[in-house]
N, C-alpha and C positions, 0 to 999 in steps of 0.2 A: 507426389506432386512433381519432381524433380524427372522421374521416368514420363508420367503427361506432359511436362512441358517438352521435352527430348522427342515425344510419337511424335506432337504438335509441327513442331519444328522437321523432323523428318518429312511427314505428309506435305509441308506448305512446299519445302523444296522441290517433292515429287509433282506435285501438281506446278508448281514454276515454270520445271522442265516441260511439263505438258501443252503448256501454253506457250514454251517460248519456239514452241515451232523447228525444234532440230533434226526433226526426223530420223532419231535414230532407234533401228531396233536393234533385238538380240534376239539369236537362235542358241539353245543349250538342250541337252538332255543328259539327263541323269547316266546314261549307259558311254558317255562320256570318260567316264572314270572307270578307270582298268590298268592296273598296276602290271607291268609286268617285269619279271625279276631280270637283273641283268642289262635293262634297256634304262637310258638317263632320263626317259622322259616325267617328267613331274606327273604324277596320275593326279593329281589335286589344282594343278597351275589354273583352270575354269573356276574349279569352286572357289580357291583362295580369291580368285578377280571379284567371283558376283557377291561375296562376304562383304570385299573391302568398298565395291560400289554402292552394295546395300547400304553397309553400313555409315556411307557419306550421305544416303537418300539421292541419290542418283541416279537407281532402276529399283524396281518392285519385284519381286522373285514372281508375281502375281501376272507380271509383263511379259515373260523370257514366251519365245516362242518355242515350242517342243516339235522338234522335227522327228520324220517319222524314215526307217531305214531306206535309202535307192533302193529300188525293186533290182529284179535282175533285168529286166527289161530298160529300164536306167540303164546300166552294166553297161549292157550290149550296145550300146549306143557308142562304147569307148574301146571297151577290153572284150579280146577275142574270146570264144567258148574254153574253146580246148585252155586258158589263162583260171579262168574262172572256172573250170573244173580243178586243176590243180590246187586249187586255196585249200582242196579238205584233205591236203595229205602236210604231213607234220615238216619234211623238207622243204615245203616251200616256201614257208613259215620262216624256216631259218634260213635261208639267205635272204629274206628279205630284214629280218631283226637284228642278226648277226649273231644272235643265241641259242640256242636248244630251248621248247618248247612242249611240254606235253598238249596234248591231242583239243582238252577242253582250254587247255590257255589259249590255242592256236586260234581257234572259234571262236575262242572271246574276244580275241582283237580280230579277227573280220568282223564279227557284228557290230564291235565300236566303232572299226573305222567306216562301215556302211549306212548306220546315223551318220558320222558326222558328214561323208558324201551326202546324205541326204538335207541335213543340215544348209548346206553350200545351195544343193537343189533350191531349196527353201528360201533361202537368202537370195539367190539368183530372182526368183519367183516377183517375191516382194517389192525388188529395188526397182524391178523394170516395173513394177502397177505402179510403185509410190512416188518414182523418182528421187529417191533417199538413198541412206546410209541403212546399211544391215549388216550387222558381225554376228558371222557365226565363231563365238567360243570356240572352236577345235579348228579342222580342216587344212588346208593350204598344203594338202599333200603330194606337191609337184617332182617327184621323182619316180611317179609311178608311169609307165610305159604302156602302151597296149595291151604286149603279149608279157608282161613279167612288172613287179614289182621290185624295188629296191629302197635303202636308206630309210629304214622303219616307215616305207609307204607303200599300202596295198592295192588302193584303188586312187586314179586322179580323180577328187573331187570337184575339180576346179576345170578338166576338160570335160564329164560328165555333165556338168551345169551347162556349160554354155552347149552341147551338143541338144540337151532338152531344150533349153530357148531358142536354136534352130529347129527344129522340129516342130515348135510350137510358133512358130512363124517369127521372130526377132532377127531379122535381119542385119541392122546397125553394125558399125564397126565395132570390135571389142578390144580393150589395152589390158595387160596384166600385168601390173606392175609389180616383179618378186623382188624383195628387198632379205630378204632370207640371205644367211649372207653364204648358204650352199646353192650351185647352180639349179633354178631350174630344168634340167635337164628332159624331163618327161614331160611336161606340158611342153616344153618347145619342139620335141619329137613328134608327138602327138599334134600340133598342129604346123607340122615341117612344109606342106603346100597348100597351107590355107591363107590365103592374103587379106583374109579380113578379120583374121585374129594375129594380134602382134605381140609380141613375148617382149619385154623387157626385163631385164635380169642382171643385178651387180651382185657380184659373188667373189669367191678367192681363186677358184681354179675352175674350169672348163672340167664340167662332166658329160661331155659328147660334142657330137659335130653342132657349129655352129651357122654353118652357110647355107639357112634357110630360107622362104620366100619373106617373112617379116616380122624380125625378129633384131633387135640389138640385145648383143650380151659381149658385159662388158668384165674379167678377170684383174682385179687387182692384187692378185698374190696375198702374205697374210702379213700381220702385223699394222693392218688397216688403222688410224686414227682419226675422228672430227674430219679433220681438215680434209685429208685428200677424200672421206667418201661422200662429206656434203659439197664438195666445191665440184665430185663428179656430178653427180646429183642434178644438181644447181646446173650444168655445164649441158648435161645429156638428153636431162629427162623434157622438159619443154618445148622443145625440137618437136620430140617424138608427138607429143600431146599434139601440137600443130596438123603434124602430119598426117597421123591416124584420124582426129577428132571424132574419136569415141565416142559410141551410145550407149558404151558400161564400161566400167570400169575395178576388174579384180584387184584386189590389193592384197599382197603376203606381207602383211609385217612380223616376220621373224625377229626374233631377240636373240637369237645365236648370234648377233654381230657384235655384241654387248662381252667387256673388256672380263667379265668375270663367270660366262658361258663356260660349262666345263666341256665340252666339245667342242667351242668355235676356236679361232686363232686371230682373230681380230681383237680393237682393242677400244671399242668406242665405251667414250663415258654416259653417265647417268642422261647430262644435258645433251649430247650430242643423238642419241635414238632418240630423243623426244624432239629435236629440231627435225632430223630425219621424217619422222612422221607427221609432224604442223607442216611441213614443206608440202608432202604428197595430197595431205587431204585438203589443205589451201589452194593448192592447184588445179583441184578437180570442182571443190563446191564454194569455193567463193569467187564466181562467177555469174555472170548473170543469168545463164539457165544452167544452173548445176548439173553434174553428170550425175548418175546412179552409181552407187558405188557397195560391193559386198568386198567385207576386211571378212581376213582370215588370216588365227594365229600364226601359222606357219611352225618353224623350227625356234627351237627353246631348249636347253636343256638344262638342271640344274635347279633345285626349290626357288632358286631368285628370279627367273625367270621371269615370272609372272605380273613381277612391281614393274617393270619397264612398259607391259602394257596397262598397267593400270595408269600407268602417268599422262598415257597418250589419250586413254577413254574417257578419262576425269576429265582432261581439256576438252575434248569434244564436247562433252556433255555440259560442260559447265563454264567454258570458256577461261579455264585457268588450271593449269595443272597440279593436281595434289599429290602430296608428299604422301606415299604410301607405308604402313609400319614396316620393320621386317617381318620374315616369314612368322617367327617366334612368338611377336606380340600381336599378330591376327590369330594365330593359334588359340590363346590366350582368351582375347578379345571375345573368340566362339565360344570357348569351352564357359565363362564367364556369362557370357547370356545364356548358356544352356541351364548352368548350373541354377540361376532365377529362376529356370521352372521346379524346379525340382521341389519337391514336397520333403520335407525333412525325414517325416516319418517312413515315404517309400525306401530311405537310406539305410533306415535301424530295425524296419520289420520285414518279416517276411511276406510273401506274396498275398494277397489280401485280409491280413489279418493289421489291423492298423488301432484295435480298440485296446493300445499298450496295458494289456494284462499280463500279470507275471505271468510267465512259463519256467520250466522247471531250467531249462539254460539259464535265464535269469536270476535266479537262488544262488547257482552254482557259484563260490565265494563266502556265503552268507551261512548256509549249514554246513554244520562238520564236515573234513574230508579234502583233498584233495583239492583247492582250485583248477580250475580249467577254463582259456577263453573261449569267449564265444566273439567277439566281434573281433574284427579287423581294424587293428591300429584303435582298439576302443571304442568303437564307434559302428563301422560298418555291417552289417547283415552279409552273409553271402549274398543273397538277394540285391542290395544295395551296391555292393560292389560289382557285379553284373550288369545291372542298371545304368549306374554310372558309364563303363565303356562301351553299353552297346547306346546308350544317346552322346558320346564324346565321339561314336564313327571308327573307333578301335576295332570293334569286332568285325564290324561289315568293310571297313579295310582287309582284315584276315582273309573273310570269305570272296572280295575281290580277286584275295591269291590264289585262290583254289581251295581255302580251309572254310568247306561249304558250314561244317558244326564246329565253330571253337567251343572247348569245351574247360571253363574253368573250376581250379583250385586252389583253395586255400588253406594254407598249411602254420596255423597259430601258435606251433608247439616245436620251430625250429631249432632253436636254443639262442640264435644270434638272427634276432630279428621275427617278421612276420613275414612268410612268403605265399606273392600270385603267383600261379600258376596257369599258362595258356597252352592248352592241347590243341592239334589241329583236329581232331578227332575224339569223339566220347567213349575209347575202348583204352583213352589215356596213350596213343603212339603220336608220334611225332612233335614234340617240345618247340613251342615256337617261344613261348617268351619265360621268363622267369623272372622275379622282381622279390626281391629281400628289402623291408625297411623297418625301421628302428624310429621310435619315440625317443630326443636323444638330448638330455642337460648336458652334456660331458660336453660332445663333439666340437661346438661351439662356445665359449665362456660367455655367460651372463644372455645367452640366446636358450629357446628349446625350437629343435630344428627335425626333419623328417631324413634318417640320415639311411643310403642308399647304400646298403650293402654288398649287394648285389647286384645286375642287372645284363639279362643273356637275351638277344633281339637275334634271333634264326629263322632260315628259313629254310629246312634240311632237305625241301622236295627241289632246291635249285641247285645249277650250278654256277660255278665261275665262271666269267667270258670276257672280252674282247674290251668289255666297257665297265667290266668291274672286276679289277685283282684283289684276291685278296689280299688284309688287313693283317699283320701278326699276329696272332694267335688265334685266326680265325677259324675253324671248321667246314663254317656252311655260310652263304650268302646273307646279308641282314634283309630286314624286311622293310627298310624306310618310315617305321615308325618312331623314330627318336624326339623329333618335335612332337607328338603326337602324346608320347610317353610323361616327356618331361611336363607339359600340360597338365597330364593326370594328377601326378606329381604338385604342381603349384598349387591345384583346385583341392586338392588335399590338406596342403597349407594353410588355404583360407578358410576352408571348412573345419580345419581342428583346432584353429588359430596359431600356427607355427607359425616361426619367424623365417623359415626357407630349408632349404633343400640341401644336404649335403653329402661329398660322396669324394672317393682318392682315386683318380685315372687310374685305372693299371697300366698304359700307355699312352704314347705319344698323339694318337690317331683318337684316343676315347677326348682326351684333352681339348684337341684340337677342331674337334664339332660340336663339341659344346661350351664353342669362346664367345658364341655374341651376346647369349644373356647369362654365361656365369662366370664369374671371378675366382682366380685363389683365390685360397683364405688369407696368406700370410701377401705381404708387398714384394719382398725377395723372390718368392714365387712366382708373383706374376712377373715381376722384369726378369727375369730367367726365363719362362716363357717365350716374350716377348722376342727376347735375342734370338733364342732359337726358330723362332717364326720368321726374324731376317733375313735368318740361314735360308730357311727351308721351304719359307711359306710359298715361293710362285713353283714346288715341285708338286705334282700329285699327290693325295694323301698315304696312298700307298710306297709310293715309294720312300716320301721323310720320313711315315713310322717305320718302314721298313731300315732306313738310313740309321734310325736313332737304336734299334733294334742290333742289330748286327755290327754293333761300336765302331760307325763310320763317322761319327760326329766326335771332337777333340774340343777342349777347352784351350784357352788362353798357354798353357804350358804344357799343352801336347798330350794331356792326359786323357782316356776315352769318358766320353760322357755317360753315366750312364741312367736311365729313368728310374727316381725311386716317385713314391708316393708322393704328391704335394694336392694336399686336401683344396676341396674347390665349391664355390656355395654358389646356390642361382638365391641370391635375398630376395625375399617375399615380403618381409615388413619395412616400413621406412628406415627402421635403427638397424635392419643388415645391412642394407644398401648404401647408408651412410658408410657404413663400418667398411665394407669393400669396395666403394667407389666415392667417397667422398675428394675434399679439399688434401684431405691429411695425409690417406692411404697412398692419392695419386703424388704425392710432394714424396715420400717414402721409396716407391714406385723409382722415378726419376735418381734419387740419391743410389738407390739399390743397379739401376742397370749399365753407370760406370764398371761395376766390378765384374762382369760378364761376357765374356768374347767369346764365339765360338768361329769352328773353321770343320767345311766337310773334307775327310779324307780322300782324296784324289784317286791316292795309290790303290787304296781297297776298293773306292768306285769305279775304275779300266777295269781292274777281275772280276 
């Protein structure tokens, strides 16, 4: 009843929106999503959006519009031949990513980024028939050039568009307003002598000539706050709208400007990009004949990325801005509806045999000899456990990376623990994941918790680059699966009925990315922690583990700090969570982080 009353109320809202006349679409496609190692960009930042809009009844996955790749006859409308022959060789890949790329990854991000150019195509299309609002999910790739590509952007989607709406006779003036907070640089090159497209652009620094025929771009250097980028905003942008009066209207709303962007250098808060953007889109359609307007994400970097635009869509859509979870508990949130479909039985049996007849694995415990397990953590089937990650998006994440056959195992007779095993290949070469857990009274008193052994996230076909150092005791690249994992992990929880998750950092850096939904176990821990997070938390991750690593952190009387184990629980039932984040723990907490100072060593940081 509880689930129909919830569809009920979903539908009424969808049809609300339908009614209430906001005109707004979405363009998205699946081929969207393409992870590539080394590059910060979120491969998930779309999906996690149209999850958390579904999940308000705010769009209908039923609705998204599917665009279909720019042709190359598109292309050419923008980018020279002799450019667009260069895409199939693996160098040109790299400097436009800043990383090394094998051959089929290189392809994979042209073809993604040629949807979402197409995409934009789409949106362009739409807004000038309907007079509306169209977001395309991805695009806003303004740093691409005619004859070359840069800053993780291969094709201008956004000169493409408007060159097909010239071509198909759209005349009108056009405004594009980049709010990204790196220069437009290529869409303003790109239309450097055209007077009836005008570039507007607030950024940190000048990426090219800016004495165009019409064009404002305006450089605020970094350390950007509220204040001074709404008051330019506010100061700049209006003028412009006058001047130009636009028959369309491009919009990049980048989230790179956003104070917790691991690429940007500005410093705006939660409220302040979402003022940013009520500003732009009020300007344009709360008017009396509204402009046409296609949004494109633009730049973003970082899993948080993506809540900044959900703040701004939810307004739109619904004329109030919603609190979006973090990334962790949308994760959750999926894995949690997935898991309702799930048939209990496809968990514990094997592949269509569901008429739970003993088999002789079954016995095994009951006749003389030997026990031996057969399920996973007591419960699971190979089969089941299979099932499980490839509908939780685990596996087809892998083969995103190039690991076209994961090929799993499981290994029930480790001695310390049960261990998965994820191959990228079925001849058992190349280890991408590993995972040990333990059914565990001990770990926790008066809990029984899923206690994490082990756990190795690689990616051995990558390398290191420019925008990801490694980690202390790294080997190989990770695979950005950790939210994804620890997911697995909870669903597991509630399916065996454990009370949570537990596991001991080996370092500084395991700790520290998984602090927004786990706790110490002990209160001295976590404000030990904490301190050290005072220390260290505005430096890269790389380099604090590294700092804590190489006994450049000192306590209170000069002694090196050094990381030992401090066990840590993500609670899954209401009496862990109490138990690690209650009244009590956090009073403990407080009384505990008096006794804690630390200081980075200077001296050893100049060498």
């Amino acid at each position: 009843m509880r689930r129909l009353i919830r569809d009920l109320r979903r539908r009424w809202r969808c049809l609300n929106r339908r009614w209430s006349h906001h005109g707004v679409h979405f363009v998205y496609g699946l081929g969207y999503v393409h992870p590539v190692s080394g590059v910060p960009i979120d491969p998930g930042r779309a999906e996690r959006l149209l999850s958390f809009l579904s999940q308000e009844g705010l769009i209908d996955r039923d609705e998204l519009i599917d665009p279909r790749a720019a042709s190359i006859r598109n292309l050419l409308r923008v980018h020279t031949p002799d450019y667009l022959d260069a895409l199939q060789h693996t160098e040109t890949l790299l400097r436009i990513l800043g990383v090394s790329v094998d051959d089929d990854s290189a392809q994979r991000v042209v073809a993604m980024q040629r949807l979402m150019t197409g995409g934009s195509l789409q949106a362009s299309r739409l807004a000038r028939r309907g007079h509306g609002v169209v977001v395309n999910l991805g695009g806003g790739l303004h740093h691409a050039h005619r004859d070359s590509g840069m800053g993780f952007c291969v094709f201008n989607d956004i000169a493409v568009a408007i060159a097909r709406l010239r071509d198909h006779g759209f005349g009108g003036p056009i405004l594009i307003v980049d709010l990204d907070m790196h220069d437009g640089n290529g869409t303003r090159t790109i239309f450097a002598h055209d007077p009836s497209v005008h570039t507007y652009s607030i950024h940190n620094e000048h990426w090219g000539e800016t004495d165009v025929t019409a064009s404002t771009s305006i450089a605020l250097g970094g350390d950007v706050e509220d204040e001074l980028l709404l008051g330019t905003l506010l100061k700049t942008l209006p003028p412009v709208v006058e001047s130009v009066e636009p028959a369309m209207v491009f919009y990049v709303a980048g989230t790179d400007a956003a104070a917790d962007d691991s690429l940007g250098n500005w410093s705006l808060s939660a409220e302040g990009m979402l003022s940013r953007d009520q500003f732009v889109f009020t300007l344009f359609r709360r008017r009396p004949k509204p402009i046409p307007m296609v949004v494109l994400l633009g730049g973003g970097y970082g899993e948080r990325s993506w809540r900044y635009s959900a703040r701004f869509l939810s307004w739109v859509l619904r004329g109030r801005a919603i609190e979006p979870p973090l990334t962790e508990e949308l994760t959750l949130s999926r894995f949690r509806k997935i898991t309702g479909t799930l048939d209990p039985a496809s968990l514990t049996s094997d592949p269509g045999d569901f008429s739970w007849r003993l088999t002789e694995d079954d016995l095994v415990g009951i006749v003389p000899g030997q026990p031996r397990k057969t399920r996973f953590l007591g419960y699971f089937s190979p089969h089941g456990v299979e099932l499980v990650l490839e509908r939780y998006g685990v596996l087809n994440r892998l083969r995103l990376l190039g690991f076209e056959h994961p090929t799993i195992d499981l290994d029930l007779e480790d001695g310390i623990g049960e261990t998965l095993r994820i191959w990228a290949r079925p001849d058992r070469k190349d280890l991408v994941v590993e995972l040990r857990l333990d059914r565990s009274r001990r770990a926790v008193a008066g809990f029984e918790v899923l206690s994490v052994e082990w756990l190795l996230l690689q990616n051995p076909r990558a390398e290191f680059g420019p925008f990801r150092r490694p980690l202390p005791g790294q080997k190989h690249p990770g695979l950005g699966l950790l939210k994804e994992i620890f997911g697995f992990e909870v669903m597991l929880c509630e399916m065996l009925s454990l009370d949570g998750v537990f596991f001991v950092p080996s370092s500084y850096h395991v700790a520290a990315q998984s602090r927004r939904v786990v706790y110490f176990l002990e209160p001295r821990d976590e404000a030990l922690f904490e301190a050290l997070q005072d220390l260290l938390g505005d430096s890269p991750l790389a380099e604090a583990s590294t700092a804590v690593a190489e006994g450049r952190v000192r306590d209170a009387e000069g002694e090196i700090f050094k990381w030992e184990g401090l066990p840590m629980v993500l609670p899954v039932s209401e009496a862990l969570k109490q138990r690690v984040s209650g009244p009590t723990y956090r009073a403990e907490v407080r009384v505990a982080a008096e006794t804690f100072r630390f200081e980075l060593d200077s001296a050893k940081e100049r060498r």
